[in-house]
ROVOGU-626817 format. One line per field, with one value per residue: x, y, z of N, C-alpha, C in turn; residue number from 1; residue in three letters. Coordinates in Angstrom, 2 decimals. Example, Ala and Ser with C-alpha at 12.3 -4.5 7.8 and 13.67 -1.06 7.14 Angstrom:
<recs>
n.c1: c(13.19_12.85)
n.c2: c(-5.69_-2.25)
n.c3: c(7.80_7.08)
ca.c1: c(12.30_13.67)
ca.c2: c(-4.50_-1.06)
ca.c3: c(7.80_7.14)
c.c1: c(13.20_12.90)
c.c2: c(-3.30_0.03)
c.c3: c(7.80_7.87)
resi: c(1_2)
resn: c(ala_ser)
</recs>
This chain:
<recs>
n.c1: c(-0.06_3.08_6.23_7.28_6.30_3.70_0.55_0.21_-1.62_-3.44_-6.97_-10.25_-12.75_-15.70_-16.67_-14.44_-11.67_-9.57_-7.29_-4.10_-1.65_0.46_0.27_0.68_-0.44_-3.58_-5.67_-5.36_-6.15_-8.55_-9.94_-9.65_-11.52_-13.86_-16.17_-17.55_-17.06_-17.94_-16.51_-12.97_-9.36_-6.91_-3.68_-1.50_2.08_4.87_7.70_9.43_12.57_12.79_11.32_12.62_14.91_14.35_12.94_11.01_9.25_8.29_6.90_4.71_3.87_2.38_1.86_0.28_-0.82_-2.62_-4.05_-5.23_-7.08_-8.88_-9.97_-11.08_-12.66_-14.25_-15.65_-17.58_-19.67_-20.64_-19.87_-17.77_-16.00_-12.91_-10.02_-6.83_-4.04_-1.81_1.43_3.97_6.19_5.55_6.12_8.96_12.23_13.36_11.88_9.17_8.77_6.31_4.48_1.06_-1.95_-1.84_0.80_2.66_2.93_6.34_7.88_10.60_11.58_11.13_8.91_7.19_6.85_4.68_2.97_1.62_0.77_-1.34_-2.91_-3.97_-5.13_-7.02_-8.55_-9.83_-11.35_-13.08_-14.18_-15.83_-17.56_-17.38_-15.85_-15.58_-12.67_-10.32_-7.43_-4.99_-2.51_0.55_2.87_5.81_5.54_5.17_6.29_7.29_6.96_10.28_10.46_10.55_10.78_11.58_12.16_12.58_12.75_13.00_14.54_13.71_11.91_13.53_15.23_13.63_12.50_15.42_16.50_14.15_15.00_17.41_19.68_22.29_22.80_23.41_22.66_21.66_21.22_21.44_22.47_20.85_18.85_15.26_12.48_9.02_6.41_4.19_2.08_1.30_-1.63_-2.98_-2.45_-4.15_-6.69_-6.92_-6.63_-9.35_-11.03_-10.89_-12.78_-14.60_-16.24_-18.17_-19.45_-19.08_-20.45_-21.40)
n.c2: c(10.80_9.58_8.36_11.18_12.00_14.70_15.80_17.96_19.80_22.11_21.48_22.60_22.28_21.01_18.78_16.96_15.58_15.92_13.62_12.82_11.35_7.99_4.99_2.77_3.55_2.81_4.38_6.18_5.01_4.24_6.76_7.62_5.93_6.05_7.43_5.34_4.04_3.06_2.51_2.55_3.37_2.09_2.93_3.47_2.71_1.25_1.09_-0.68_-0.93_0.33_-0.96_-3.15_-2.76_-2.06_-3.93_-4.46_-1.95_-2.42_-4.39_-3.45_-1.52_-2.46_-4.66_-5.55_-2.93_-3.53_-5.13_-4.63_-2.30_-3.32_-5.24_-3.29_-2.21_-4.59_-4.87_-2.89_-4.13_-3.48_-4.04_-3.01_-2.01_-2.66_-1.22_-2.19_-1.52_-3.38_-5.21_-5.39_-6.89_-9.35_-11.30_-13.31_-14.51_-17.31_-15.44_-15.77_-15.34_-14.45_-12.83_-13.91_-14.08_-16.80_-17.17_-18.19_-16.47_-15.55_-13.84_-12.43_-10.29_-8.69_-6.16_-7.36_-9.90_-9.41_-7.85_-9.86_-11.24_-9.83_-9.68_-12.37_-12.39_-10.28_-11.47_-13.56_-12.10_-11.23_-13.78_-14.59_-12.69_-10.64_-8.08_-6.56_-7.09_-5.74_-6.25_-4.72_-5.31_-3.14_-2.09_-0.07_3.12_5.91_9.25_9.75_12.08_13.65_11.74_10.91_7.85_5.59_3.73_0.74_0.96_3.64_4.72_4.85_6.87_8.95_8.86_9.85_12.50_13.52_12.97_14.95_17.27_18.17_16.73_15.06_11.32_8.59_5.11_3.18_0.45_-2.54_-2.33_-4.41_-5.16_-5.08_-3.63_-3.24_-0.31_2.10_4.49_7.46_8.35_6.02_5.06_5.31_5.11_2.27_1.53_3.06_1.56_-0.82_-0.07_-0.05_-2.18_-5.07_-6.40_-9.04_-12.03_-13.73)
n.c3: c(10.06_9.21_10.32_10.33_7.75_6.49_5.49_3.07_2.55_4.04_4.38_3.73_2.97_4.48_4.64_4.85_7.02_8.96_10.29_12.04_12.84_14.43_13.14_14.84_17.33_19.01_19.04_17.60_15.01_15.75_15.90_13.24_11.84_12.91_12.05_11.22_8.24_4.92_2.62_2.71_2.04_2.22_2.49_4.05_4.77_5.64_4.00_1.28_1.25_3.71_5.62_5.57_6.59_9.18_10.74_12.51_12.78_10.70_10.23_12.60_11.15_8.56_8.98_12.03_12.72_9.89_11.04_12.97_11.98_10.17_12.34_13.86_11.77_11.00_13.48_13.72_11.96_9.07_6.71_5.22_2.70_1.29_0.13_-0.69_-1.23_-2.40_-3.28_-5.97_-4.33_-3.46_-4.38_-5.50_-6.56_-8.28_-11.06_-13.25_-16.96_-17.25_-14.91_-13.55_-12.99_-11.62_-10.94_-8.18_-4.68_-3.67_-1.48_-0.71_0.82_3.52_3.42_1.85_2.46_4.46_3.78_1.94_4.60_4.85_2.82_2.75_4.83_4.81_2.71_3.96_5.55_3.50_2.37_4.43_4.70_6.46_5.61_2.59_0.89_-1.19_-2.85_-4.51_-6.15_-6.25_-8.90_-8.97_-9.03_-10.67_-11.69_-8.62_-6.44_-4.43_-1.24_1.23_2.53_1.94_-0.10_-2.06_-4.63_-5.37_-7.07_-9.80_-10.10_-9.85_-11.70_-13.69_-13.10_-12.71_-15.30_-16.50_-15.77_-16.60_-15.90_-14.66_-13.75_-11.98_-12.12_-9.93_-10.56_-12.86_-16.40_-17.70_-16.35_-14.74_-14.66_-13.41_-13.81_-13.37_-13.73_-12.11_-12.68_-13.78_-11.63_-9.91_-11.13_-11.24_-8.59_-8.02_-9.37_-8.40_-6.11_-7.09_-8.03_-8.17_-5.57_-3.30_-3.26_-0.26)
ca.c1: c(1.28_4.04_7.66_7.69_5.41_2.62_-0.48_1.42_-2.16_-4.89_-8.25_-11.83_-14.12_-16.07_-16.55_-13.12_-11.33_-8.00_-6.41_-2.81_-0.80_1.17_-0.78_0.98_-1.49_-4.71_-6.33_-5.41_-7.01_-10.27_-10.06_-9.61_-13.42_-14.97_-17.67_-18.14_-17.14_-17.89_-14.94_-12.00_-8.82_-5.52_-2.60_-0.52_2.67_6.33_7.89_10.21_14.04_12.45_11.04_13.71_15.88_13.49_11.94_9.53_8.91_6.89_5.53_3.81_2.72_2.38_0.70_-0.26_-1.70_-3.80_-4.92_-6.47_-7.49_-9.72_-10.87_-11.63_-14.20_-15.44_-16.83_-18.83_-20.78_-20.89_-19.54_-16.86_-15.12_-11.48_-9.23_-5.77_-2.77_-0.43_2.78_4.53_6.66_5.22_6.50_10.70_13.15_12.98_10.77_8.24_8.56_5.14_3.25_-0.23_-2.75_-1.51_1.91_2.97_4.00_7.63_8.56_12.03_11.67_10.07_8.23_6.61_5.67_4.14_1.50_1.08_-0.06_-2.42_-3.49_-4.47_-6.07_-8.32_-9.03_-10.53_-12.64_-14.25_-14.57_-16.78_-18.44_-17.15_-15.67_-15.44_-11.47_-10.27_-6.48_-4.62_-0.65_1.06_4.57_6.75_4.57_6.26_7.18_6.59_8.25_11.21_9.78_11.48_9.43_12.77_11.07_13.90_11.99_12.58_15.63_12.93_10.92_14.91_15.49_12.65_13.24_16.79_16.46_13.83_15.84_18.74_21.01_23.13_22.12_24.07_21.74_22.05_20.92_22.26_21.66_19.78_17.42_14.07_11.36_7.57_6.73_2.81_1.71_0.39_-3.16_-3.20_-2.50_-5.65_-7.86_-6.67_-7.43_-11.31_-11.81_-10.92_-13.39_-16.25_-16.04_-19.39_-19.11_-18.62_-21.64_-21.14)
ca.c2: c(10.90_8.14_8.90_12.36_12.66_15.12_16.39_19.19_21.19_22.39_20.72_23.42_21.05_20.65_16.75_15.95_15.40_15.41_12.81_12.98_10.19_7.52_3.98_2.26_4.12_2.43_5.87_6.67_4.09_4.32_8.26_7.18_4.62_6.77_7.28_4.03_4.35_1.91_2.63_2.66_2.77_1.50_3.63_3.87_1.46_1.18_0.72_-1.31_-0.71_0.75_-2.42_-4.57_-2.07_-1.73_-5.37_-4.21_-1.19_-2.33_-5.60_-3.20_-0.82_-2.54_-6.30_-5.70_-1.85_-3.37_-5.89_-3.49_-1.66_-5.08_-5.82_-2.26_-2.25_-5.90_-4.94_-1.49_-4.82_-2.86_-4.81_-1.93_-1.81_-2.00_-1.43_-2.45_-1.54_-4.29_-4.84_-6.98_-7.25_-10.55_-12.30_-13.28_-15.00_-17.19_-14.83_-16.57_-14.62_-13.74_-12.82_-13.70_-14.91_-18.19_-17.27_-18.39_-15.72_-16.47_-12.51_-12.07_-9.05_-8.38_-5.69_-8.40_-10.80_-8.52_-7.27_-10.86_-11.44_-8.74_-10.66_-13.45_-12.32_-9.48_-12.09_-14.58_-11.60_-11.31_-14.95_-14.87_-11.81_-9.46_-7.04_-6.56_-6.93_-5.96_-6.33_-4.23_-5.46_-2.24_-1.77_1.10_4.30_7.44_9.64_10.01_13.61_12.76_11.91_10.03_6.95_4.16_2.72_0.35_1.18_5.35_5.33_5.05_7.93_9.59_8.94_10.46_13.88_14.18_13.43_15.46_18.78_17.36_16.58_13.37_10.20_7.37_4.58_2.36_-1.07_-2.67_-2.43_-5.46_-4.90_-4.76_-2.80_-2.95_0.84_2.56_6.01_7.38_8.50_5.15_3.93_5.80_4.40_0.58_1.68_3.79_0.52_-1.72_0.33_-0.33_-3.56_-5.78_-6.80_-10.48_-12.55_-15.41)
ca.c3: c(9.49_9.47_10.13_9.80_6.87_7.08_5.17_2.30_2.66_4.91_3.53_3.99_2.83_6.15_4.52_4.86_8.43_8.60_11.59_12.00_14.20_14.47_13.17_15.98_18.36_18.93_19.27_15.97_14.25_16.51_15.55_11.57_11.48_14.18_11.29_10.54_6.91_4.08_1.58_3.08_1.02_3.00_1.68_4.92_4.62_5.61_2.07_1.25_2.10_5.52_6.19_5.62_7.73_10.55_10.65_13.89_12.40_9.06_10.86_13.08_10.63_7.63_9.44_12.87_12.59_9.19_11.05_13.62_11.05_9.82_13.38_14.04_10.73_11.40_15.05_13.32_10.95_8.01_5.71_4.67_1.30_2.26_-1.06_0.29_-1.85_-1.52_-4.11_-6.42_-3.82_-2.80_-5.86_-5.06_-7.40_-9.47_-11.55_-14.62_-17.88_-17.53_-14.04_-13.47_-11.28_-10.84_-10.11_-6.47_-4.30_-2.40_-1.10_-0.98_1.85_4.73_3.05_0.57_3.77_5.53_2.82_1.93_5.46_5.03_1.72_3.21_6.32_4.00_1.60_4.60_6.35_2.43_2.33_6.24_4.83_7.50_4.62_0.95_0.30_-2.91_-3.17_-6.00_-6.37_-7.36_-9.30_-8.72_-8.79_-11.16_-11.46_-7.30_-5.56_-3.38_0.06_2.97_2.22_2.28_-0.83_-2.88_-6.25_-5.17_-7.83_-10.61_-10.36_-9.48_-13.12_-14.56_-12.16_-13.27_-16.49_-17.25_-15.44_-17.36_-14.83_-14.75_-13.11_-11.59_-12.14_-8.87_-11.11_-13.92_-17.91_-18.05_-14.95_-15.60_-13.50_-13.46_-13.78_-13.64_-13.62_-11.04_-13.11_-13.93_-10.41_-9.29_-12.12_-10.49_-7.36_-7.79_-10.04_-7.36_-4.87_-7.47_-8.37_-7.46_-3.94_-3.83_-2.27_0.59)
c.c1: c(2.06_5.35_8.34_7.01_4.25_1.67_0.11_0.07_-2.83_-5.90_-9.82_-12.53_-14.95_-16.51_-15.16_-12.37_-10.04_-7.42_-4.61_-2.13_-0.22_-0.04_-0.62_0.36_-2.62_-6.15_-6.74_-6.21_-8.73_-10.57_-10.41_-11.17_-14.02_-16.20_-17.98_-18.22_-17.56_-17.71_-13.97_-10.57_-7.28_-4.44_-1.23_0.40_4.06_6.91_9.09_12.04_13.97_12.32_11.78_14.96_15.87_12.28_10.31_8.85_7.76_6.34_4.80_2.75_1.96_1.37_-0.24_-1.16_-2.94_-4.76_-5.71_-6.98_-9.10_-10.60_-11.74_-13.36_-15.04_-16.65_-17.93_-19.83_-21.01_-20.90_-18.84_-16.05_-13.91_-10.43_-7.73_-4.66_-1.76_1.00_3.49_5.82_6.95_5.61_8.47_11.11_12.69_11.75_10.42_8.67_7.66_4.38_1.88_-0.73_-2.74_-0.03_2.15_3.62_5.20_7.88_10.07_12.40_10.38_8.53_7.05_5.63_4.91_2.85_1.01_0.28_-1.54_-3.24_-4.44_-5.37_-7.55_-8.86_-10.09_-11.43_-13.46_-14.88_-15.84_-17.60_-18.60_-16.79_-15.55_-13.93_-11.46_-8.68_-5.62_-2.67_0.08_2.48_5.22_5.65_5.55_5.63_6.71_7.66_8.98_10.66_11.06_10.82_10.38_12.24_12.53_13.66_12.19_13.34_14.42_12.14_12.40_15.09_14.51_12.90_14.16_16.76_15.94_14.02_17.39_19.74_21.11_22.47_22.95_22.78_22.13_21.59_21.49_21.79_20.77_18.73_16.21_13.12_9.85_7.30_4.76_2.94_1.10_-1.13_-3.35_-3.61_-4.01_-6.56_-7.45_-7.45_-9.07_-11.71_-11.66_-12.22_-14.47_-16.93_-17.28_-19.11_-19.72_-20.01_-21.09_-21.68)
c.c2: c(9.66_8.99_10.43_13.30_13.18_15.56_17.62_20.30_21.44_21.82_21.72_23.35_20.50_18.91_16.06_16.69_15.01_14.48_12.57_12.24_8.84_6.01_2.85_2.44_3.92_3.34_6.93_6.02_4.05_5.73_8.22_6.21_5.36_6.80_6.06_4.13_3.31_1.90_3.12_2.28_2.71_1.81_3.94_2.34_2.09_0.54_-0.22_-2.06_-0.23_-0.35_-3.10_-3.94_-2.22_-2.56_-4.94_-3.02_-1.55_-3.69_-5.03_-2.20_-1.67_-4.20_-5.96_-4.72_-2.55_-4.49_-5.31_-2.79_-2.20_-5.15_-5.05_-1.84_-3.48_-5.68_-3.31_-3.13_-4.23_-3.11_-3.98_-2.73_-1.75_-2.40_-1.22_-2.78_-2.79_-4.39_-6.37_-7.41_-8.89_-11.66_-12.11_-14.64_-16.70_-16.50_-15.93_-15.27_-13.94_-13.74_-12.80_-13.97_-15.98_-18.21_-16.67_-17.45_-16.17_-14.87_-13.19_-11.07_-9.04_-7.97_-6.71_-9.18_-10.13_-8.39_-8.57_-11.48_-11.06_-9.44_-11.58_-13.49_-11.39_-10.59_-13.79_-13.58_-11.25_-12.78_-15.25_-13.92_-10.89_-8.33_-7.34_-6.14_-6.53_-4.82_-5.78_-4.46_-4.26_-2.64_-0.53_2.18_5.73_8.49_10.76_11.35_12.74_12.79_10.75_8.97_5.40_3.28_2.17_0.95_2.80_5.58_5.02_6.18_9.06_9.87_9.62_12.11_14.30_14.66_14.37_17.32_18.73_17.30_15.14_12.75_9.17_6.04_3.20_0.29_-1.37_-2.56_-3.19_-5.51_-4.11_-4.17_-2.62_-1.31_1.22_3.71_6.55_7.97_6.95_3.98_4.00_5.63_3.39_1.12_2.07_2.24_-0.57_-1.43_0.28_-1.44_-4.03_-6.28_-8.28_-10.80_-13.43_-15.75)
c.c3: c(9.86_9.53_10.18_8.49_7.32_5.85_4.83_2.36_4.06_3.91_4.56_3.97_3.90_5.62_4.86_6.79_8.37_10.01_11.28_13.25_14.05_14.51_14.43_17.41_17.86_18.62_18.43_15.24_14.52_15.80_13.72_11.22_11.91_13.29_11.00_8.91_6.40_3.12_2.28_2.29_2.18_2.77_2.63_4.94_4.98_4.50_2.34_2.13_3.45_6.35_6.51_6.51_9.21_10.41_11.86_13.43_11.18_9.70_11.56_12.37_9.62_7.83_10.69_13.14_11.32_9.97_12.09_13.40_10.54_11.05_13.98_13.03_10.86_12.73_14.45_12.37_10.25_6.81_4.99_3.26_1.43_1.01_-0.66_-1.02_-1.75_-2.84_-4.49_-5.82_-3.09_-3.21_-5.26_-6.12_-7.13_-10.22_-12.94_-15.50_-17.85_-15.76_-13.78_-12.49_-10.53_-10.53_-8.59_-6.19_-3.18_-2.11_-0.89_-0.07_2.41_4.19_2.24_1.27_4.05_4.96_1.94_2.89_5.24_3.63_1.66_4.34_5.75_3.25_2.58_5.44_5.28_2.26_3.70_5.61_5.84_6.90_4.03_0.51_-0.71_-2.69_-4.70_-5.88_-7.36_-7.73_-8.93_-9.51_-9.68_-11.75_-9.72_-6.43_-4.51_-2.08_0.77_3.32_2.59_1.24_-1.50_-3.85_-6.56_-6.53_-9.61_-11.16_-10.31_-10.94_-14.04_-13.99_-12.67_-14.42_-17.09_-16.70_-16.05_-16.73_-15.22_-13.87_-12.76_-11.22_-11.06_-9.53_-12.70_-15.41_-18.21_-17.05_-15.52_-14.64_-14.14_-12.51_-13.75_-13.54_-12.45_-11.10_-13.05_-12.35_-9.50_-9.63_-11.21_-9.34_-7.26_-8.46_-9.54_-6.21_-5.75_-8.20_-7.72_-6.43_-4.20_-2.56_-1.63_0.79)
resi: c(1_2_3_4_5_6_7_8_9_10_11_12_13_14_15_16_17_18_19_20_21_22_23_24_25_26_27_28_29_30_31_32_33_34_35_36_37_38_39_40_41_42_43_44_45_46_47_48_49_50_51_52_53_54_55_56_57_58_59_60_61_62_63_64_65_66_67_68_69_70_71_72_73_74_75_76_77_78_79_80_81_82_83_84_85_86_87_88_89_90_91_92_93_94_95_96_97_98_99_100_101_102_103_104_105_106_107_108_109_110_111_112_113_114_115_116_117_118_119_120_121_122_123_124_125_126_127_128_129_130_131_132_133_134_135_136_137_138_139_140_141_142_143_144_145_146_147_148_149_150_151_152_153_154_155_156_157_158_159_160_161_162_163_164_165_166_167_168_169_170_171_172_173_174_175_176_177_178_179_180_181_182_183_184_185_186_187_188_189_190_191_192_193_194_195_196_197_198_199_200_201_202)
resn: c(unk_unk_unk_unk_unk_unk_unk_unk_unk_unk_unk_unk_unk_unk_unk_unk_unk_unk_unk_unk_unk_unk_unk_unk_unk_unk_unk_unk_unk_unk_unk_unk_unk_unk_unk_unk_unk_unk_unk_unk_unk_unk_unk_unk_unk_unk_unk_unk_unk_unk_unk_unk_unk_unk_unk_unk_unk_unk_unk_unk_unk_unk_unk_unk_unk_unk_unk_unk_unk_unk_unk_unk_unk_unk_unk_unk_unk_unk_unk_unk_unk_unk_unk_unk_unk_unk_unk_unk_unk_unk_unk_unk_unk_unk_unk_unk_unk_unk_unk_unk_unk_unk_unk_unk_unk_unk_unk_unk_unk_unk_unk_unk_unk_unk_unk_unk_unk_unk_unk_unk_unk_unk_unk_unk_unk_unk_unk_unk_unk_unk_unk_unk_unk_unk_unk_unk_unk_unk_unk_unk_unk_unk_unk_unk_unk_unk_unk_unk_unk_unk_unk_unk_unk_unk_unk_unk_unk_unk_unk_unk_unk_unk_unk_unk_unk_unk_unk_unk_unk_unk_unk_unk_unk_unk_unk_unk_unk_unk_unk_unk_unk_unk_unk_unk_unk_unk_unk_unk_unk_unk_unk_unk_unk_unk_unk_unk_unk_unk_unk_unk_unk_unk)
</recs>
């Protein structure tokens, strides 16, 4: 769990293992590999507006927990699969008309650095051949239940909720503001099709 968030079922499946703790504890993380997996998908993050609130807070979850995360799967030699959410957060003003693969990222928030670190440090233990990175830059995630998450992007999925119980809305951004939006079926296709992607040779 992070923050206060917890696991909404019980899971009976004697395959699945539930660990519950704080990524900031080494103990946790050792408890989370203990099998020596080889797909691992990276989904634990201090979001946005949290981040940039509570600067020590998302540099330790969000850089310094993935990178013990990383060093933790490098010393099993497995060559783990490690599909690592990160966000178009990384991208900061001036924006291009069009985003692609050759546009430079400048973040603009903590949150943005942080999972750029993690970018760059996954993307040099695939380059050594210690793991099989594979980086997916999401957009704002909807229509996502209200959680206690500190995400900036939350008033997105807010608008879809209201609206569609027909309640009013005070829309915290302006008429002309533009937002990169996904589904969250969709976000889970990106992701399984990030985790099966040909594993890159060195």
């Amino acid at each position: 769990t992070l923050g206060g968030l917890d696991f909404d079922r019980a899971y009976t499946d004697p395959r699945v293992e539930v660990v519950t703790g704080d990524l900031g504890d080494n103990q946790v993380i050792a408890r989370a590999v203990q099998h020596a997996p080889d797909l691992v998908f990276h989904l634990a993050a201090v979001t946005s507006a949290h981040a940039e609130r509570d600067f020590e807070r998302g540099l330790q979850v969000n850089t310094i927990a993935t990178l013990k995360i990383l060093e933790a799967l490098r010393q099993q030699d497995r060559g783990a699969t490690v599909v690592f959410p990160s966000t178009i957060a990384v991208f900061g003003p001036p924006y291009p008309s069009v985003v692609d693969d050759d546009t430079w990222p400048v973040p603009a928030l903590s949150y943005g650095a942080e999972k750029l670190a993690c970018e760059v440090l996954l993307a040099d233990y695939t380059r050594r051949g210690l793991l099989q990175g594979r980086v997916v830059r999401l957009p704002s995630i909807v229509a996502r239940p209200r959680m206690r998450v500190g995400a900036a992007s939350a008033f997105s999925s807010e608008i879809i909720r209201e609206l569609a119980r027909g309640e009013s809305y005070v829309c915290p951004v302006s008429a002309t503001a533009t937002h990169w939006l996904m589904s969250l079926e969709r976000c889970l296709d990106a992701l399984l099709h990030a985790a099966t992607l040909d594993r890159k040779s060195t």
